[in-house]
MARBA-3410 file (N, C-alpha, C, O; in Angstrom, 1 decimal):
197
5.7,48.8,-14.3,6.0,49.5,-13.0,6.8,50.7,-13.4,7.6,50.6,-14.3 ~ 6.8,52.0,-12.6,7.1,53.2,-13.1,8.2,53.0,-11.7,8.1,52.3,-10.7 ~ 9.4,54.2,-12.4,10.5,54.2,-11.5,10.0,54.8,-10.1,10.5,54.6,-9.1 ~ 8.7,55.7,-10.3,8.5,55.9,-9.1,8.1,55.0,-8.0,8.2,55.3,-6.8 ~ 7.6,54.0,-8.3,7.8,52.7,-7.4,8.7,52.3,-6.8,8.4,51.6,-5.8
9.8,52.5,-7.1,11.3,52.0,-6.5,11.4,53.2,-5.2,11.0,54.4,-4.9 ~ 12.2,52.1,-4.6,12.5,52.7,-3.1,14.1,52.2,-2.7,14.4,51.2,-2.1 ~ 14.7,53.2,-3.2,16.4,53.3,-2.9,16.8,53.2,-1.2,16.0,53.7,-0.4 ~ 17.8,52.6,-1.1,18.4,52.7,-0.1,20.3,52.6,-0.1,21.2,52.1,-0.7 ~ 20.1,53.7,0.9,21.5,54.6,0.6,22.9,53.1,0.9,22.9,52.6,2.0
23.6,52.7,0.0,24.7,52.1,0.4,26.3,52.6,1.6,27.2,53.4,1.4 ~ 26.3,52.0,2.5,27.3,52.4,3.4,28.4,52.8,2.7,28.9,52.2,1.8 ~ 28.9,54.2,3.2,29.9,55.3,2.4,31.3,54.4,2.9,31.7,53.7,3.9 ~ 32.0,54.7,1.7,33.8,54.3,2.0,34.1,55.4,1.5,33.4,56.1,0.8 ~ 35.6,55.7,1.7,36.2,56.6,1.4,37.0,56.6,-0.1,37.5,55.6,-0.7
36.9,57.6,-0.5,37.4,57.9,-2.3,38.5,57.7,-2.1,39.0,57.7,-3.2 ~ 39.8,57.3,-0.9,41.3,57.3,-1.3,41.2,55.9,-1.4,42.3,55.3,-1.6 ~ 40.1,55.0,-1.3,40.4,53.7,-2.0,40.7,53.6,-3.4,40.8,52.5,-3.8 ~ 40.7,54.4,-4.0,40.7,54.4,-5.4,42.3,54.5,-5.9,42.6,54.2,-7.0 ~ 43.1,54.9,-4.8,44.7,55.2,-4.8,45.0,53.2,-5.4,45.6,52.7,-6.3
44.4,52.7,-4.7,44.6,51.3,-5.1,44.6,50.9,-6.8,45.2,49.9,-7.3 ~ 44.0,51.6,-7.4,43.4,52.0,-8.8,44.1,52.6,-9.3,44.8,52.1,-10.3 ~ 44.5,54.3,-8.9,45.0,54.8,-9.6,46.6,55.0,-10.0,47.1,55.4,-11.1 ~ 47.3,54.4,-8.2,48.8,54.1,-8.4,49.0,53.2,-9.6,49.4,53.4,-10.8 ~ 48.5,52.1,-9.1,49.8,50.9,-10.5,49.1,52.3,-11.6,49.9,53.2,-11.8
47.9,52.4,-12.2,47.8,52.9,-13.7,48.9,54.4,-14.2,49.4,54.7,-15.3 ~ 49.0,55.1,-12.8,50.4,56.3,-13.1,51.6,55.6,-13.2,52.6,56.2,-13.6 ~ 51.8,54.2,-12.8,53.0,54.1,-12.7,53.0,53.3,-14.5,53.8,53.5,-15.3 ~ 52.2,52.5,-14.7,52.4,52.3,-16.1,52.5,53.5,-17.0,53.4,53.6,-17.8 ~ 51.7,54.1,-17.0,51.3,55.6,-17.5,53.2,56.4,-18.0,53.8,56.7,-19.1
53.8,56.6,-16.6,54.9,57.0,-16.1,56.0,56.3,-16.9,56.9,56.8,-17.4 ~ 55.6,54.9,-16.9,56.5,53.9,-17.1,56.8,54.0,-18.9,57.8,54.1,-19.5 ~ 55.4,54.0,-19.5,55.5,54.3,-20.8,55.9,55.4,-20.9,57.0,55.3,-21.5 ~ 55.6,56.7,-20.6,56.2,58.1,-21.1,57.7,57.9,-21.2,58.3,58.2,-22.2 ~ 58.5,57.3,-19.8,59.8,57.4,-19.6,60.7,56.8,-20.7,61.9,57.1,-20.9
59.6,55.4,-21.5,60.5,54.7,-22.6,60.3,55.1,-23.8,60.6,54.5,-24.8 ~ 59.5,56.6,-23.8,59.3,56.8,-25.2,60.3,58.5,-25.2,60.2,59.3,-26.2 ~ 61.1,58.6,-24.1,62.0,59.8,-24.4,63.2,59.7,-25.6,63.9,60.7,-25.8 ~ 63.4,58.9,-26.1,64.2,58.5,-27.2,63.5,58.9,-28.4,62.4,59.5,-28.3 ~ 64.0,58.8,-29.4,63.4,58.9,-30.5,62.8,57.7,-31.0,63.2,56.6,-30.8
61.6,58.0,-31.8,60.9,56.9,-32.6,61.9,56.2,-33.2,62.9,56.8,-33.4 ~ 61.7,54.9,-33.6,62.5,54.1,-34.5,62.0,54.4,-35.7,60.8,54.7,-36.0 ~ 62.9,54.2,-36.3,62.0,54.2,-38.2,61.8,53.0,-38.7,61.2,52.9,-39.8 ~ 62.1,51.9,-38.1,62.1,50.6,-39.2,60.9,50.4,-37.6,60.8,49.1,-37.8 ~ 60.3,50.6,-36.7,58.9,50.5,-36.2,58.0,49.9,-36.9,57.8,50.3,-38.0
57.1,48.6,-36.3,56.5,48.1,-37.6,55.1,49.3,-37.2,55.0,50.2,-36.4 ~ 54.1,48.8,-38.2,52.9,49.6,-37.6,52.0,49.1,-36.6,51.5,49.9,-35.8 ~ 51.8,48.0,-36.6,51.2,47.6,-34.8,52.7,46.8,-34.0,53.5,46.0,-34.5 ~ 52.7,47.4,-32.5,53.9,46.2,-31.7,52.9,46.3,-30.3,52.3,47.2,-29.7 ~ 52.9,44.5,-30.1,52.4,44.8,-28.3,53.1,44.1,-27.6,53.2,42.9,-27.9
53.9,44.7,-26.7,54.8,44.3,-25.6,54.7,43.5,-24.5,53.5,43.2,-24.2 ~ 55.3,43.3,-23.9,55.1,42.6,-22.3,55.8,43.8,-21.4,55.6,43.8,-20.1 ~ 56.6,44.8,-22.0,56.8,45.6,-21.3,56.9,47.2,-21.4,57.7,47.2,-22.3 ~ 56.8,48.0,-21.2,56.6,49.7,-21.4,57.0,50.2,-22.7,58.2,50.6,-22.6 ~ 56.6,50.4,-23.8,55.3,51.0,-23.5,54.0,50.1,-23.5,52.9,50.6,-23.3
54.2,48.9,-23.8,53.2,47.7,-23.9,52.3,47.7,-25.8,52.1,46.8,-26.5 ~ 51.9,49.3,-25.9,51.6,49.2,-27.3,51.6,50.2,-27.7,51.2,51.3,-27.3 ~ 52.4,49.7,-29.5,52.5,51.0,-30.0,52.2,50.6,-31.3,52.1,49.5,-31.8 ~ 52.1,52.2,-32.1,51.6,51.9,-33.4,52.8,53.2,-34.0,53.1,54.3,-33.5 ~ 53.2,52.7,-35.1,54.0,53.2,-35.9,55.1,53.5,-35.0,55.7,54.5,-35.4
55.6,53.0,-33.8,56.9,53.4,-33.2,56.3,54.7,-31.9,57.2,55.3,-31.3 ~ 54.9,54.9,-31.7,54.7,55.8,-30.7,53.6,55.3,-30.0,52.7,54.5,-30.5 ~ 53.7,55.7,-28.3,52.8,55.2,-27.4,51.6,56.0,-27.2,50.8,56.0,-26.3 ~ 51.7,56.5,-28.3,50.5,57.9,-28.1,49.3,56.8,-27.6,49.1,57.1,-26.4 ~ 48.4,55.5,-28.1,47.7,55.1,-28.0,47.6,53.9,-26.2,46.6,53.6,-25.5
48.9,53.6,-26.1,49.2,53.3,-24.6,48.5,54.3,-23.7,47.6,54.1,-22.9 ~ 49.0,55.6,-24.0,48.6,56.7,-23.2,47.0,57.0,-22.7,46.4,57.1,-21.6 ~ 46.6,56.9,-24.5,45.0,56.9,-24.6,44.2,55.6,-23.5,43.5,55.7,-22.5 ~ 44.7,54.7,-24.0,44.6,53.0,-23.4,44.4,53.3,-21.6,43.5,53.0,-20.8 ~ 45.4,53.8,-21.5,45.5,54.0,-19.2,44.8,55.1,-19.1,43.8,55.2,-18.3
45.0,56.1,-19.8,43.8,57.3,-19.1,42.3,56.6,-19.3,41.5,56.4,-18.3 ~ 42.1,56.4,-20.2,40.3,55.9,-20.6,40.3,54.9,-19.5,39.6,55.2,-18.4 ~ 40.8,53.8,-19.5,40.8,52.6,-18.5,40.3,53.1,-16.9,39.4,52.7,-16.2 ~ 41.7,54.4,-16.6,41.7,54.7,-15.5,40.2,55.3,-15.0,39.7,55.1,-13.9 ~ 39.5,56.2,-16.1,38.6,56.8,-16.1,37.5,55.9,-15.9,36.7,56.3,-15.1
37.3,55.1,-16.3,35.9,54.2,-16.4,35.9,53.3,-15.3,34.9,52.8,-14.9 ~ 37.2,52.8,-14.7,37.4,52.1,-13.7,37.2,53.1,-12.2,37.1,52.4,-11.2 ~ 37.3,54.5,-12.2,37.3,55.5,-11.3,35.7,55.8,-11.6,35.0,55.8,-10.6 ~ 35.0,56.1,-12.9,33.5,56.2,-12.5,32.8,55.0,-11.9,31.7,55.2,-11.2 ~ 33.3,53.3,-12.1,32.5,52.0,-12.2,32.5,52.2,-10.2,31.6,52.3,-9.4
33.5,52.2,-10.1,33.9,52.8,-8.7,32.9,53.0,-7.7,32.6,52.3,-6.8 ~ 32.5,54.5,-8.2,30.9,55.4,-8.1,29.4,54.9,-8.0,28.4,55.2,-7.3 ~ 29.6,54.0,-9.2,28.2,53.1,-9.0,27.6,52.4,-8.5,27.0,51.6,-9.2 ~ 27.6,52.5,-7.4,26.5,51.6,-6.6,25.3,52.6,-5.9,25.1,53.7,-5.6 ~ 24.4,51.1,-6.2,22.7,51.6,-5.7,22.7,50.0,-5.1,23.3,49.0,-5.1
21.2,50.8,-4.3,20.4,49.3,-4.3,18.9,49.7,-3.7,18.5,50.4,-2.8 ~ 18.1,48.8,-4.7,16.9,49.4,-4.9,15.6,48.3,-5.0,15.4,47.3,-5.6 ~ 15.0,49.0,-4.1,13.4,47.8,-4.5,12.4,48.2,-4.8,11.6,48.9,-4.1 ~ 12.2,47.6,-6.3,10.9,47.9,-7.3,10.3,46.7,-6.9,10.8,45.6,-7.0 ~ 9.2,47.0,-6.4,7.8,46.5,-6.2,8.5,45.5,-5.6,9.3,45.8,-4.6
8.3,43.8,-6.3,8.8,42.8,-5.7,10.0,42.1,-6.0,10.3,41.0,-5.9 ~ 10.6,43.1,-6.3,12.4,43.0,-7.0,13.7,43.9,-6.2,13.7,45.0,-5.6 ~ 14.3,43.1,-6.4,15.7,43.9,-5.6,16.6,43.8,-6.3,17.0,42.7,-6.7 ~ 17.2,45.7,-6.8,18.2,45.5,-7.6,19.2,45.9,-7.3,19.2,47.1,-6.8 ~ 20.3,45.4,-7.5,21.9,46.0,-6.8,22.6,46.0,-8.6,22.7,45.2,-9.5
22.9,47.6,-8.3,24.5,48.2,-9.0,25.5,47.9,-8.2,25.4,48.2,-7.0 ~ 26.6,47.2,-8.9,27.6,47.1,-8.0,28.5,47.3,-9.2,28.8,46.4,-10.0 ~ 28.8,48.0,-9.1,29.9,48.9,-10.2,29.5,48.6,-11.4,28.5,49.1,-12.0 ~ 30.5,47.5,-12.0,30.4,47.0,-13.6,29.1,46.0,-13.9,28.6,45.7,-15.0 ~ 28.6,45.6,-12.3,27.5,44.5,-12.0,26.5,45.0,-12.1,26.4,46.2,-12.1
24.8,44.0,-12.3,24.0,44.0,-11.5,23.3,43.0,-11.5,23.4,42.2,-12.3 ~ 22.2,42.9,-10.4,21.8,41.8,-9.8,20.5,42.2,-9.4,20.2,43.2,-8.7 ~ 19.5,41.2,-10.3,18.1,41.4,-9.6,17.3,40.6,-9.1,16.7,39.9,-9.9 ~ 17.1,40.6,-7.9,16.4,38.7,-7.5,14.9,39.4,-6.3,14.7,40.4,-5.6 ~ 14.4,38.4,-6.7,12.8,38.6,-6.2,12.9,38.0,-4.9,13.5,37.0,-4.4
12.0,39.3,-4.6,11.6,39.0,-2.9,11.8,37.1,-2.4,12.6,36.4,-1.8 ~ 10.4,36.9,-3.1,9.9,35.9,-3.2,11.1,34.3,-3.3,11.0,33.2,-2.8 ~ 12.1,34.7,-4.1,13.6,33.3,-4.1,14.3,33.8,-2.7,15.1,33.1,-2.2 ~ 13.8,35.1,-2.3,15.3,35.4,-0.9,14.3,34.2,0.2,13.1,34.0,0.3 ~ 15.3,33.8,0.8,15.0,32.6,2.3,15.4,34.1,3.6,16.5,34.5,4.0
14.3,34.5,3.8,14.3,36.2,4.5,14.7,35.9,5.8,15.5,36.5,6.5 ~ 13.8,34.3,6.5,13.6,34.0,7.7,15.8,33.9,8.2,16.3,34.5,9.1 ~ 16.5,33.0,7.3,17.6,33.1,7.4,18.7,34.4,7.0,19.9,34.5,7.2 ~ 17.9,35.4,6.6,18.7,36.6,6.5,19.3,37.7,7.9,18.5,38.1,8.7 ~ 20.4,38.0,7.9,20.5,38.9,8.7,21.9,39.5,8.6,22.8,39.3,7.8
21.7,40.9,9.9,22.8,41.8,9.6,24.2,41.3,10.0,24.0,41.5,11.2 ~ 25.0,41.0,10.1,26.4,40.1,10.2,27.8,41.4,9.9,27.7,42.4,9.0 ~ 28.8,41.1,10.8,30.1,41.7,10.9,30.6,40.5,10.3,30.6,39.3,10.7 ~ 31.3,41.1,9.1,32.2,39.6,8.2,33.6,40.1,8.7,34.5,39.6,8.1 ~ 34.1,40.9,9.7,35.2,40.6,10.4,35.2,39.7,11.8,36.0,39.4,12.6
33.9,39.4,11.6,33.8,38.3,12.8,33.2,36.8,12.3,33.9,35.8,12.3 ~ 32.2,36.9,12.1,31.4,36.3,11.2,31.7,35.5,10.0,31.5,35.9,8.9 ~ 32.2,34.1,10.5,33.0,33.4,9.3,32.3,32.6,8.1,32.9,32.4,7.0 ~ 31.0,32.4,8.2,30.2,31.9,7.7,29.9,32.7,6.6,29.1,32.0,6.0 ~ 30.0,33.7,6.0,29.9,34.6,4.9,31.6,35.4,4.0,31.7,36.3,3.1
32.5,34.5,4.9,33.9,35.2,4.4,34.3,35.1,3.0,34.2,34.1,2.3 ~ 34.9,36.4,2.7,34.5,36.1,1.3,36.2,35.2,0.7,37.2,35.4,1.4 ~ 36.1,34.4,-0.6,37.0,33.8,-0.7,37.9,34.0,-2.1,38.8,34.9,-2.1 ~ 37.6,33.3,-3.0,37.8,33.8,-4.8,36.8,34.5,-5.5,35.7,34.3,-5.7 ~ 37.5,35.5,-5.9,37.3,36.5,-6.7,37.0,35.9,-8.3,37.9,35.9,-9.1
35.4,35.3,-8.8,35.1,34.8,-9.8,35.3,35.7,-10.9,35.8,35.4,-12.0 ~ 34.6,37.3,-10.6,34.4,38.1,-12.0,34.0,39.4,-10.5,33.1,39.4,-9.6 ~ 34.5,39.7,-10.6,34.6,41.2,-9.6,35.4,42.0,-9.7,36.3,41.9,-10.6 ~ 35.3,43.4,-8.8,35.7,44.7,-8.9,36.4,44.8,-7.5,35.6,45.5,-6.8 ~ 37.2,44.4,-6.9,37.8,44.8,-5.7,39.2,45.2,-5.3,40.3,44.9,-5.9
39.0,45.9,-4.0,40.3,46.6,-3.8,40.2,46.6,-2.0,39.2,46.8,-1.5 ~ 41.4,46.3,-1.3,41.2,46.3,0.0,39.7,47.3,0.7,39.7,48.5,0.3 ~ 38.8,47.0,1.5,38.1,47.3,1.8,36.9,47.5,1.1,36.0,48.1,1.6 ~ 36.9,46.9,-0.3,35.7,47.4,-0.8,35.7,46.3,-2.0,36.8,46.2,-2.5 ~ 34.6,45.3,-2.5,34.2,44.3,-3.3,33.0,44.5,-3.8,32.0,44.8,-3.1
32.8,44.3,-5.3,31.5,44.4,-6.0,31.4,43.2,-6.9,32.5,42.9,-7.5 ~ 30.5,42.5,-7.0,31.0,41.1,-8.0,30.0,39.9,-7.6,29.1,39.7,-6.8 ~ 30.7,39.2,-8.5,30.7,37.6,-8.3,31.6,36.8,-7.5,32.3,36.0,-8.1 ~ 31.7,36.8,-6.4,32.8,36.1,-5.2,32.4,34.7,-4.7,31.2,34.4,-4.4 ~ 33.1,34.0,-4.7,33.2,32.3,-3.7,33.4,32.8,-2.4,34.0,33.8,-2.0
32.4,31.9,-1.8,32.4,31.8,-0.3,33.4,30.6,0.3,33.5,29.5,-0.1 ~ 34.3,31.2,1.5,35.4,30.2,1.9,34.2,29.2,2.7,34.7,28.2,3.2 ~ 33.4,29.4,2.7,32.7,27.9,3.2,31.7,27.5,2.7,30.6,27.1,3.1 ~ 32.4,27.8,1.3,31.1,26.9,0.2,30.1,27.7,-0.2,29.4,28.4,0.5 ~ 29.9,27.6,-1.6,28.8,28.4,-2.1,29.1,29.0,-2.8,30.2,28.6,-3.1
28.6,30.6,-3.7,28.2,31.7,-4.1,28.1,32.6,-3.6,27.3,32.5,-2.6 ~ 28.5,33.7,-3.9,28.0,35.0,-3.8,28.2,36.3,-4.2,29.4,36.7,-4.3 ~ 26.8,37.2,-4.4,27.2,38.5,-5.3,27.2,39.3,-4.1,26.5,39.0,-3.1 ~ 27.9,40.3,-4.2,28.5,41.4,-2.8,28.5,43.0,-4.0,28.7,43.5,-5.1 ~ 28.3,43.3,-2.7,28.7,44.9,-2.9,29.1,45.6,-1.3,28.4,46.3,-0.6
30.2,45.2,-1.0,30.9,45.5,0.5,31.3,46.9,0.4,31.9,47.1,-0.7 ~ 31.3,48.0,1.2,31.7,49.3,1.2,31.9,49.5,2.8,32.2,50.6,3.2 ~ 31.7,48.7,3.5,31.3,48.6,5.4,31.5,47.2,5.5,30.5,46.6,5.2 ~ 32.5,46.3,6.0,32.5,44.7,6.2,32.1,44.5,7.7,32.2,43.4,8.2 ~ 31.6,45.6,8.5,31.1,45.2,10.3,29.6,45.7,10.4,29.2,45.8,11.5
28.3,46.1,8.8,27.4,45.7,8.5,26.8,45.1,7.9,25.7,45.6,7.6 ~ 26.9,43.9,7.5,26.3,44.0,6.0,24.9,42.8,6.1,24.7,42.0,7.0 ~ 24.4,43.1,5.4,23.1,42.7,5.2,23.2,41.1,4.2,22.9,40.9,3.0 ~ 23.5,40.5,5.0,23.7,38.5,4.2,22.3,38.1,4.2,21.6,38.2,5.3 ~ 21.9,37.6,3.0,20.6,37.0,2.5,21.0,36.0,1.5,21.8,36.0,0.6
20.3,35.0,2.1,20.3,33.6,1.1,19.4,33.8,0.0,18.3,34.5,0.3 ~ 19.6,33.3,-1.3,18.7,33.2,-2.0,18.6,32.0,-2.4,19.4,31.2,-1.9 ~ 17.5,31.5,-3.3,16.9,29.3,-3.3,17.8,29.7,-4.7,17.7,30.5,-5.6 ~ 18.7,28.5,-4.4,19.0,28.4,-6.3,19.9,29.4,-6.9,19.9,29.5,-8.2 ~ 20.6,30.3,-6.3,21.4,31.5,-7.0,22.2,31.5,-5.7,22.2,30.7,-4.8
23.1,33.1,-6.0,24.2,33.9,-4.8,23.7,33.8,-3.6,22.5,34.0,-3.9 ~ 23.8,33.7,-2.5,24.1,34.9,-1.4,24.1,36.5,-1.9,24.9,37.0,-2.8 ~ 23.2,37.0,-1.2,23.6,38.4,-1.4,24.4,39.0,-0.3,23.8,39.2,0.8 ~ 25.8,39.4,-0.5,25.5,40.3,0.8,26.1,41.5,0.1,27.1,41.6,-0.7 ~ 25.0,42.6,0.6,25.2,44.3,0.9,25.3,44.8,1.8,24.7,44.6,2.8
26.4,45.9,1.8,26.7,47.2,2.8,25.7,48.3,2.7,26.2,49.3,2.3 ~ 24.3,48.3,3.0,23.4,49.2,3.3,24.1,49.8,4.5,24.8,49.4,5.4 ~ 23.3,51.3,4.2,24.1,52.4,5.5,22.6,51.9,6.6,22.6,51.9,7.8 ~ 22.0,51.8,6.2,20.8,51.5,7.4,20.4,49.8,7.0,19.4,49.8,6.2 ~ 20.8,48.7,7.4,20.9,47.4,7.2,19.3,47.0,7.5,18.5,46.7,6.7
18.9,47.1,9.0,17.9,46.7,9.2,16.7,47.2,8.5,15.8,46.4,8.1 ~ 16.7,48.8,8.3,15.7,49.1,7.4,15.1,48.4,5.9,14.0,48.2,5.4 ~ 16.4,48.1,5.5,16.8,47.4,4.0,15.6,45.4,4.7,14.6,45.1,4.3 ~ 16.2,44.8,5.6,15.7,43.9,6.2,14.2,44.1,6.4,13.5,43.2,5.9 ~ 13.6,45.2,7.0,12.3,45.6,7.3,11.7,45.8,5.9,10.5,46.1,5.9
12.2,45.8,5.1,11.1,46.7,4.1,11.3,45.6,3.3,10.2,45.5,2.7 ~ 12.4,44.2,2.8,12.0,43.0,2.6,11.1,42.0,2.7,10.6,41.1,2.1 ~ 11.2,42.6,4.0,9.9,41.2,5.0,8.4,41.8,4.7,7.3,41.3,4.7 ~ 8.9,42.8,4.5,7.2,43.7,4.3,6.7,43.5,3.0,5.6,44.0,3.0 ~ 7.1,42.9,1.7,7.2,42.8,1.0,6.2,41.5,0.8,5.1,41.2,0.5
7.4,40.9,1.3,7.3,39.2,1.4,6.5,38.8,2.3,6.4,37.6,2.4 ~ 5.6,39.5,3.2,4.7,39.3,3.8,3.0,39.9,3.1,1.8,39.9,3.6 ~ 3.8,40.6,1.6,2.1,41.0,1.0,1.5,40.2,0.7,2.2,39.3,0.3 ~ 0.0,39.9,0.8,-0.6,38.7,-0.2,-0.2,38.9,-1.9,0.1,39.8,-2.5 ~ -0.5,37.8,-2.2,0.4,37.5,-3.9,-1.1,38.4,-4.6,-2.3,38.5,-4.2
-0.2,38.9,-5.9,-1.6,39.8,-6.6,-1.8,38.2,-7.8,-1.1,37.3,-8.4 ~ -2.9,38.6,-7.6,-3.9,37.7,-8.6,-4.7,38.0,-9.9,-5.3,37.1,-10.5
END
């Protein structure tokens, strides 16, 4: 199947100052190490030290590599951020959700039980522990526990849309599609083709 098969659907927009959640603690470590390295280097410094506390790591007595360590981090955790899609090739659906992804066939989703749900109302999809995910107030990408049992993979960017789908045997999916129902309609249309033989 060629990418031109695939049929993208736009993810509900949040705003880039969630990322202040991200980027504060990392300036303040960042800050925290510069402030403890205004002294002079030690000489008897061994050549690797890792700390519990600022600069956390150094090599030969300098945090030059701490430094390196929080900028790159900050960077990749500020593009992983950026990455979301969600997309359906032929009879597959695939969600980026930052560091994630997830691709499950039409055919395992339970469609008839799928629908568009407000998870600030809507308790039956709330999300609970954070198994292996990327989140920050208002916005979750991952592997998450449902507080009433189960699994599920999310990519939330909108929690008063989202598009909750059971699948047989795996996660719950729920997505923040900017147009939920369409994402719903073009499932069922799917899952309503005759099977190729």
């Amino acid at each position: 199947m060629s990418g031109s098969d695939a049929r993208r659907f736009e993810v509900a927009e949040t705003s880039s100052l969630r990322l202040l959640w991200l980027a504060v603690p990392l300036l303040l470590a960042l800050l925290g190490t510069l402030y403890s390295q205004l002294g002079a280097p030690r000489a008897d410094a061994p050549w690797m030290e890792i700390t519990l506390s600022p600069p956390y790591f150094l090599m030969g007595g300098s945090s030059a590599w701490t430094v390196v360590v929080l900028v790159l981090m900050g960077a990749g955790l500020g593009w992983a951020f950026f990455r979301r899609r969600i997309m359906l090739q032929g009879d597959v659906l695939v969600v980026h959700a930052t560091l994630y992804r997830r691709r499950v066939r039409v055919a395992d989703m339970q469609l008839d039980a799928a629908d568009v749900v407000d998870l600030t109302r809507d308790r039956r999809y709330a999300l609970g522990l954070k198994t292996n995910g990327y989140g920050m107030p208002g916005f979750h990408a991952g592997h998450y526990r449902l507080r009433a049992g189960g699994k599920a993979f999310v990519l939330l960017t909108d929690m008063h849309r989202v598009v909750a789908i059971p699948v047989r045997g795996q996660a719950t999916l729920l997505l923040s599609a900017a147009a939920p129902q369409a994402l719903l309609d073009a499932l069922h249309a799917v899952a309503a083709r005759p099977a190729r033989r």
